[in-house]
Backbone as a ProteinNet text record, in pm:
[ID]
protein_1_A
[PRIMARY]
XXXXXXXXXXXXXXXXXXXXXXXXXXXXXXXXXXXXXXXXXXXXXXXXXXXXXXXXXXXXXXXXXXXXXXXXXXXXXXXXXXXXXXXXXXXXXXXXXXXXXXXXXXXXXXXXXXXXXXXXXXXXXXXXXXXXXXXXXXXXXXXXXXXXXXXXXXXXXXXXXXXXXXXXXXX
[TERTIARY]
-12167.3	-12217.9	-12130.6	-12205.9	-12122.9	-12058.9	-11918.2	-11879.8	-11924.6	-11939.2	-12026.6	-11894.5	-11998.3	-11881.6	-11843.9	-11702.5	-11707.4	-11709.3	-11762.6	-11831	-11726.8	-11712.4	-11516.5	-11538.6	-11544.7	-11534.2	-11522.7	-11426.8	-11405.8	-11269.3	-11212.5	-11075.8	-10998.8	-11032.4	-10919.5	-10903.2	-11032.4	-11008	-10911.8	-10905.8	-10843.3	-10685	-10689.6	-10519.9	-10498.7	-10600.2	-10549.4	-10523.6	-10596.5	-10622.5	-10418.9	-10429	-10308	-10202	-10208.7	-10083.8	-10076	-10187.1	-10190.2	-10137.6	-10090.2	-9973.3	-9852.7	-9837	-9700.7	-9622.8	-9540.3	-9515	-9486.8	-9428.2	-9352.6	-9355.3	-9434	-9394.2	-9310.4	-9188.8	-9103.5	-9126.3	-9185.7	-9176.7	-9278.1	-9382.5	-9491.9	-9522.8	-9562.9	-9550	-9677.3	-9752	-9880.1	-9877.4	-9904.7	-9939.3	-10027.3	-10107.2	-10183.8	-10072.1	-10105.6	-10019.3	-10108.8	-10209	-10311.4	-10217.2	-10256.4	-10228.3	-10282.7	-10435.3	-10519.1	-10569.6	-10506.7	-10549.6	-10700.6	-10693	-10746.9	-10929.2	-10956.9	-11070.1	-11058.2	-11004.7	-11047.3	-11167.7	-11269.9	-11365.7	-11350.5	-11261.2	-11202.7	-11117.5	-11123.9	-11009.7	-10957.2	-10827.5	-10796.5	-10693.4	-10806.5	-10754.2	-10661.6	-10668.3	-10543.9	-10600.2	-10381.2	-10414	-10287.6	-10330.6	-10257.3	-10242.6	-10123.6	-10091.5	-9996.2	-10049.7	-10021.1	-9990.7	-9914.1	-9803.6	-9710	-9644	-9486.3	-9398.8	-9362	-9331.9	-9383	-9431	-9497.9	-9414.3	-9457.5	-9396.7	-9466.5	-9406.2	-9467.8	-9599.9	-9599.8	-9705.3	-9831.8	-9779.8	-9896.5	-9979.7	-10033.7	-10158.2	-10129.3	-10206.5	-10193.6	-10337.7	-10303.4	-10457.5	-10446.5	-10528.6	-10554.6	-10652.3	-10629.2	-10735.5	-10678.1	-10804.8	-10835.9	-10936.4	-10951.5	-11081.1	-11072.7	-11163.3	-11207.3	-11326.3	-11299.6	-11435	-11432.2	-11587.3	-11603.9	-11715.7	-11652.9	-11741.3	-11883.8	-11878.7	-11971.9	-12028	-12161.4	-12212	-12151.4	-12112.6	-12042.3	-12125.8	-12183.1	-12223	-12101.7	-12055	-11946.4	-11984.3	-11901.7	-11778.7	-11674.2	-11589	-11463.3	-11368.9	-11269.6	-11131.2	-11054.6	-10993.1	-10879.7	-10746.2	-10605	-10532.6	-10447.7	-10364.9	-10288.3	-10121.8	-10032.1	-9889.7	-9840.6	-9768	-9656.2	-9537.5	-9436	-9279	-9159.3	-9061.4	-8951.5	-8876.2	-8846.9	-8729.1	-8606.5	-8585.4	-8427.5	-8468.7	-8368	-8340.7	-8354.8	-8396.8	-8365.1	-8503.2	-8440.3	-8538.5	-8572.5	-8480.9	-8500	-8538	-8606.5	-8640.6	-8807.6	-8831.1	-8922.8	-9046.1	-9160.8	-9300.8	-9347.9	-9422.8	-9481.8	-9628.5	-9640.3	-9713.3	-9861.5	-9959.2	-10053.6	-10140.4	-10116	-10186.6	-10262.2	-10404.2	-10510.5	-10508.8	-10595.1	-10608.8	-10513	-10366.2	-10267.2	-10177.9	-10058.9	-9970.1	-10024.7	-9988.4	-9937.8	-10110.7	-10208.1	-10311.2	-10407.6	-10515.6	-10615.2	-10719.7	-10827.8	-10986.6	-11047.7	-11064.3	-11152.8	-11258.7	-11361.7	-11486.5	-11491.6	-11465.8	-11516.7	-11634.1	-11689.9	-11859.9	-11898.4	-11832.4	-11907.2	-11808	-11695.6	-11552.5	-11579	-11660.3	-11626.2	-11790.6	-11823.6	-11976.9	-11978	-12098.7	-12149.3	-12054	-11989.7	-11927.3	-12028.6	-12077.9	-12175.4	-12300.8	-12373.6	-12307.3	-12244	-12146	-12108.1	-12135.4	-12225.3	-12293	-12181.2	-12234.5	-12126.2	-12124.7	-12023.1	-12003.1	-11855	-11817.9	-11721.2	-11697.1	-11606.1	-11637.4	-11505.2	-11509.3	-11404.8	-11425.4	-11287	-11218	-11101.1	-11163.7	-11022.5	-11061.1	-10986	-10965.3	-10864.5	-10835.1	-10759.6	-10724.3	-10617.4	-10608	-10454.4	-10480.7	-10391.5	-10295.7	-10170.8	-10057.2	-10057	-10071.7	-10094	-9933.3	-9941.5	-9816.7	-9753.8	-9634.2	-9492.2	-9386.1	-9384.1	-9247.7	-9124.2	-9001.1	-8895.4	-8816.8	-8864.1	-8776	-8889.9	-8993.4	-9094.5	-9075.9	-9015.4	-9015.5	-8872.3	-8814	-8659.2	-8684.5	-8785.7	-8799.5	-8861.2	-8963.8	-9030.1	-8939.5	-8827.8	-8769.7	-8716.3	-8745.8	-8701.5	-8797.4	-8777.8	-8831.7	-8950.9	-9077.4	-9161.1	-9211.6	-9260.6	-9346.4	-9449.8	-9554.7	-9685	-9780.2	-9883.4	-9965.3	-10085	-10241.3	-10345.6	-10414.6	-10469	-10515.9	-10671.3	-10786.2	-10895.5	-10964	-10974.6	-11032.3	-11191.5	-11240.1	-11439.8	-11411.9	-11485.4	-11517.7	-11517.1	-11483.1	-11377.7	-11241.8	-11197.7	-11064.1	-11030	-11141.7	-11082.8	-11043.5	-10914.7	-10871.7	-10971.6	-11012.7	-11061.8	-11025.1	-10893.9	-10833.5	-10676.9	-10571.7	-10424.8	-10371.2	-10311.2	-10280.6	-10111.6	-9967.3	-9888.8	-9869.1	-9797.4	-9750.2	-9584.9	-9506.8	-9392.2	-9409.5	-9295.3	-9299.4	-9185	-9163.9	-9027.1	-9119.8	-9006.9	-9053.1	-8955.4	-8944.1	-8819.9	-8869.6	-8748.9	-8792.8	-8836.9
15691.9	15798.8	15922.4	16024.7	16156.5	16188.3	16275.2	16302.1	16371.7	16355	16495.2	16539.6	16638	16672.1	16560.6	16564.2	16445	16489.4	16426.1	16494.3	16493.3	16599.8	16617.6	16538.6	16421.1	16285	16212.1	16159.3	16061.9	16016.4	15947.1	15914.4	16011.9	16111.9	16224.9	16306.5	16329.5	16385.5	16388.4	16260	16198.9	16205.4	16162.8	16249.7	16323.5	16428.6	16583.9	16628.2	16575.1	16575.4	16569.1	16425.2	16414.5	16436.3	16472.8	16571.4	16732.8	16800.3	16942.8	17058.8	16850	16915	16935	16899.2	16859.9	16988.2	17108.1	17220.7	17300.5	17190.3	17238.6	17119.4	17092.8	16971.1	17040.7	16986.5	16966.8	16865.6	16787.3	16645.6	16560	16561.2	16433.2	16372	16261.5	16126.6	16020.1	15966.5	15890	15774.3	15656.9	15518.8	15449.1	15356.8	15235.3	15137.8	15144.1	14963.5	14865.3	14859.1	14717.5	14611.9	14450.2	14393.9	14420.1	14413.3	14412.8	14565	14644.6	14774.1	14826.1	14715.5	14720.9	14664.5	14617.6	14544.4	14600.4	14667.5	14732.2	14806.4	14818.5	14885.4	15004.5	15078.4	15192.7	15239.7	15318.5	15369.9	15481.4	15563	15671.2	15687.5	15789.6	15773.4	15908.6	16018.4	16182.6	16194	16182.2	16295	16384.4	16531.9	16609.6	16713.8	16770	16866.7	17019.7	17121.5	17214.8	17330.1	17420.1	17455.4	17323.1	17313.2	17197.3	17271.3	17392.3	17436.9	17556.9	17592.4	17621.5	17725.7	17826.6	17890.7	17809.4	17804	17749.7	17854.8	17931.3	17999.4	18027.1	17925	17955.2	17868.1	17752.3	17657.1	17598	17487.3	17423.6	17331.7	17321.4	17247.9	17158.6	17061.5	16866.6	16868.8	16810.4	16812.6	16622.5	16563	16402.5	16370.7	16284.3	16186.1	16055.3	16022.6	15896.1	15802.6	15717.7	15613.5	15493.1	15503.2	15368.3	15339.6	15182.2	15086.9	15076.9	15001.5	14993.9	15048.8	15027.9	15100.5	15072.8	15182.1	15067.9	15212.4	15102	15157.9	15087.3	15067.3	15024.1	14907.9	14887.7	14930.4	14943.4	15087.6	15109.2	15107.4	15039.1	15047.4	15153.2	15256.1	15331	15307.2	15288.2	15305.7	15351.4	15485.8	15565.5	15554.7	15520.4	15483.3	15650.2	15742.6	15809.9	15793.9	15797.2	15735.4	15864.2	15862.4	16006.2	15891.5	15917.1	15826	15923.2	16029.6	16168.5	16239.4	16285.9	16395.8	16384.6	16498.1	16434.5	16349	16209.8	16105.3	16018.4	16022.4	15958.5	15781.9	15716.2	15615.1	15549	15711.1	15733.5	15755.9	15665.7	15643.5	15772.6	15825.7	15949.5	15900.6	15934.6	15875.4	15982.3	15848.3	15934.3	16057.2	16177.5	16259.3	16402.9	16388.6	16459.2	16379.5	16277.3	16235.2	16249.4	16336.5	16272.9	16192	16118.8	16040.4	15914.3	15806.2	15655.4	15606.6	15621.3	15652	15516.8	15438.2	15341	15428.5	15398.4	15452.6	15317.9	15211.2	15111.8	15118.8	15257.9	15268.3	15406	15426.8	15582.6	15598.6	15526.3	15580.7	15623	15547.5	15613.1	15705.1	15718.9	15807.1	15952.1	15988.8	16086.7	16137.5	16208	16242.6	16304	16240.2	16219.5	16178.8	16057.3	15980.8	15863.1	15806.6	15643	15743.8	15679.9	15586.7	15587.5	15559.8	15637.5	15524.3	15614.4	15581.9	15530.9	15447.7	15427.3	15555.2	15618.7	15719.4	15756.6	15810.3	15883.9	16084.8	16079.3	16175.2	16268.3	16449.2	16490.9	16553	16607.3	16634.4	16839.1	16948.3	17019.8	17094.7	17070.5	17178.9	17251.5	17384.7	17427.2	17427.3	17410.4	17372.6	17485.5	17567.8	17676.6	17559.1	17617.4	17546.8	17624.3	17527.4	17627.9	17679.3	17778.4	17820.2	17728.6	17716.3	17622.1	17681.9	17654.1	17709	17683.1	17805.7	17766.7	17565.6	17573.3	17367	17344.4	17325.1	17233.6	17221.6	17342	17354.6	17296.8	17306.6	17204.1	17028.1	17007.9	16916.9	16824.1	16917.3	16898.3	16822.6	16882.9	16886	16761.5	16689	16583.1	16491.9	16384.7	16328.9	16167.9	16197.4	16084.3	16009.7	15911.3	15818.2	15754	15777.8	15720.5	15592.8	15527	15464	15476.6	15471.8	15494	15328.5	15269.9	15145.4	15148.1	15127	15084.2	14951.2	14908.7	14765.7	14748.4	14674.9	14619.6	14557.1	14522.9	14450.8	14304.9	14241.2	14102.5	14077.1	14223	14243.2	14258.3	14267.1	14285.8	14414.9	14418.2	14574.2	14648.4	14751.5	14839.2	14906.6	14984.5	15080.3	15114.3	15102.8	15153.4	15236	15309	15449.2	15437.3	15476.9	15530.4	15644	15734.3	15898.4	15876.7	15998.4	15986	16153.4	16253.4	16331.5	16408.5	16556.7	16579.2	16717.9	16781.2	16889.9	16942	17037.7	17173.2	17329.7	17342.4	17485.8	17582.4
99.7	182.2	166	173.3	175.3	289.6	309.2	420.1	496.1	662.6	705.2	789.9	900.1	984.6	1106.8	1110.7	1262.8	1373.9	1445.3	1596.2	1654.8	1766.5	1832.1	1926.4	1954.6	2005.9	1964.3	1857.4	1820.7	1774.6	1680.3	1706.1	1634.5	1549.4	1544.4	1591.8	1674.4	1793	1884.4	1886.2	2053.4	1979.3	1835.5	1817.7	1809.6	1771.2	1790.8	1946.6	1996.4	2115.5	2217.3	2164.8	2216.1	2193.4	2070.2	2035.7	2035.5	2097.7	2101.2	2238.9	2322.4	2399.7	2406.6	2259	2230.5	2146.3	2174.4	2175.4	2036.3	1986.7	1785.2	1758.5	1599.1	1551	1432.8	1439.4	1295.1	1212.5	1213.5	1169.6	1174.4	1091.3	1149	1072.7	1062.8	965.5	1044.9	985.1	1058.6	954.2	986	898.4	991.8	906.8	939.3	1013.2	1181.6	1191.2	1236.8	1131.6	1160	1054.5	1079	1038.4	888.8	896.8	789.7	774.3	769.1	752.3	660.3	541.3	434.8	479.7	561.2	645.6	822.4	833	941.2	959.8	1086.1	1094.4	1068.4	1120	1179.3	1068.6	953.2	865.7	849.8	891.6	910.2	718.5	721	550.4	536	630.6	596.4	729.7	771.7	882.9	909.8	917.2	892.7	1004.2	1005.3	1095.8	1022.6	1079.8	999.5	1093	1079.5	1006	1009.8	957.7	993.6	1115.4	1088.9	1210.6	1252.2	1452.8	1446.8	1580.5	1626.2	1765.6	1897	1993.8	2131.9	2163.1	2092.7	2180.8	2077.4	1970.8	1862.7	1855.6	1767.2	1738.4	1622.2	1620.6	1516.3	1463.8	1349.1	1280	1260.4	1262.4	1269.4	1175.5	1036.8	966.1	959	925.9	950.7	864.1	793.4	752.6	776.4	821	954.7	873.5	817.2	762.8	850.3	913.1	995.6	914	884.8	818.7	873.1	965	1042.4	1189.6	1197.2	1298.6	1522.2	1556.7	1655.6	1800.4	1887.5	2012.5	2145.9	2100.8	2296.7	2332.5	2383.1	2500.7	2362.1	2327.2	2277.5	2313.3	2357.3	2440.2	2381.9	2376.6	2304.1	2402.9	2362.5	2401.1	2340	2419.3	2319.4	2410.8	2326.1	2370.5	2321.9	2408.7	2343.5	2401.7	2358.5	2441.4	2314.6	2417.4	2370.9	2301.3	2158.4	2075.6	2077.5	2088.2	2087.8	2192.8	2223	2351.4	2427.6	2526.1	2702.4	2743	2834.5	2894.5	2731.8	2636.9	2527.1	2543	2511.3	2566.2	2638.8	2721.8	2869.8	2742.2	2834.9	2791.8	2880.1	2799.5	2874.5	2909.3	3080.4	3141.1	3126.2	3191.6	3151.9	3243.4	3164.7	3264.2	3227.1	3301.6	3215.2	3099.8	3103.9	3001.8	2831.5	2851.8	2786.2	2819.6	2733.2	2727.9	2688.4	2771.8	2765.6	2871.9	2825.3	2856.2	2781.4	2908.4	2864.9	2902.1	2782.5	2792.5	2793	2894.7	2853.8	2763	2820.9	2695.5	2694.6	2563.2	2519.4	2517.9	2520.3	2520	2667.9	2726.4	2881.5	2964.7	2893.1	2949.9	2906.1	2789.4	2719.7	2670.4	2666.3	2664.2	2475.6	2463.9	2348	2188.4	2211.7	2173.3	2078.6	2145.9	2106.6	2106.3	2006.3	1877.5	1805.9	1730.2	1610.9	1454.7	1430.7	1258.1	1175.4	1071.5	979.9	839.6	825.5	731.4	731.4	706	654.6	735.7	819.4	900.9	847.2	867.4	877.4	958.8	1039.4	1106.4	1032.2	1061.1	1076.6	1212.3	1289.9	1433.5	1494.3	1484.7	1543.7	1705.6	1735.7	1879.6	1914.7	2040.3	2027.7	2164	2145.1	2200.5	2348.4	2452.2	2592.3	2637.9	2667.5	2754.8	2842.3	2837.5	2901.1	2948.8	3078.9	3150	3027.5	3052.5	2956.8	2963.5	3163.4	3170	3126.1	3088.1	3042.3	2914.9	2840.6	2641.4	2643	2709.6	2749.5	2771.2	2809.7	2883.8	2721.9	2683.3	2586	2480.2	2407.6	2315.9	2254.1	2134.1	2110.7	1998.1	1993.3	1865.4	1978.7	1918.7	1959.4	1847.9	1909.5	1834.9	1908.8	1886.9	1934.5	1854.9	1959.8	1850.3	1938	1859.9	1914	1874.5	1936.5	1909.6	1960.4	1879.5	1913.3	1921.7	2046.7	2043.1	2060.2	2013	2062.7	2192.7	2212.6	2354.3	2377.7	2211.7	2227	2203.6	2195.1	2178.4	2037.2	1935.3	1784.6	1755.9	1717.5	1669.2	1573.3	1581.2	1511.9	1409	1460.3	1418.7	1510.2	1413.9	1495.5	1381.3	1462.7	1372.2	1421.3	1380.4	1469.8	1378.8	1487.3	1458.6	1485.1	1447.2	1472	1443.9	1547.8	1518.5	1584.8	1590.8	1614.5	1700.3	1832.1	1904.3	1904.5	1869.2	1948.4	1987.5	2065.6	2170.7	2027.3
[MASK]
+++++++++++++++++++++++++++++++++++++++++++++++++++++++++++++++++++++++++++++++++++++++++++++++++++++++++++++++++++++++++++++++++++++++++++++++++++++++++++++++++++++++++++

């Protein structure tokens, strides 16, 4: 199948998504952590973030290509882990709020509007997403090195799709 466009509901979304609160990336790095990466429904084949470094008050682009094997209507579980590995609260799972951080979607299909179905093809993904304004303690607060993982489960618990990110923030 040819690639089309991917509808902004879906899983590169939801990483662009969750990382477009995150202020400067210096550093980002993404891998497959499925067991079987290679037979997963769900295949995140480039995902990219651009500039490398960027100003707090500027934006950044998420370009992604997303191949789902097969055809999938819900219940989708997503769960997305982000936790601080350097700097201050180094350690601390960032909790979830507004729908970022350390965050469960039992079903994206009924959490998130016009999501399901999603066809089997080959989807891309580029979106610019502008970086919202941050108190100076919040770009303080911000500062430091994460690592995340996004995990998609079916509704008997078979993994779909796990992605992790690793990435770096400074003022």
């Amino acid at each position: 199948m040819e690639p089309s466009v991917f509808p902004p509901s879906m899983l590169a979304i939801l990483v662009a998504w969750q990382l477009s609160y995150l202020p400067q990336t210096l550093a980002f790095t993404w891998r497959s952590c499925s067991v079987d990466s290679a037979n997963e429904t769900i295949q995140v084949k480039e995902l990219k973030i651009t500039p490398d470094v960027i100003s707090l008050d500027g934006s950044i682009t998420i370009s992604a290509q997303v191949e789902v094997k097969q055809d999938l209507n819900g219940p989708l579980e997503v769960r997305t882990d982000l936790h601080k590995t350097a700097g201050l609260l180094q350690g601390q799972s960032i909790p979830c709020q507004g729908r970022f951080g350390s965050c469960t979607f039992t079903d994206i299909c009924t959490e998130f509007e016009n999501v399901c179905p999603i066809a089997a093809m080959t989807y891309t993904v580029n979106k610019v997403i502008k970086i919202p304004h941050m108190s100076s303690f919040v770009r303080w607060m911000a500062e430091g090195a994460y690592e995340g993982k996004i995990t998609v489960t079916d509704s008997t618990g078979n993994q779909l799709a796990c992605i992790a990110v690793t990435l770096e923030v400074a003022q």
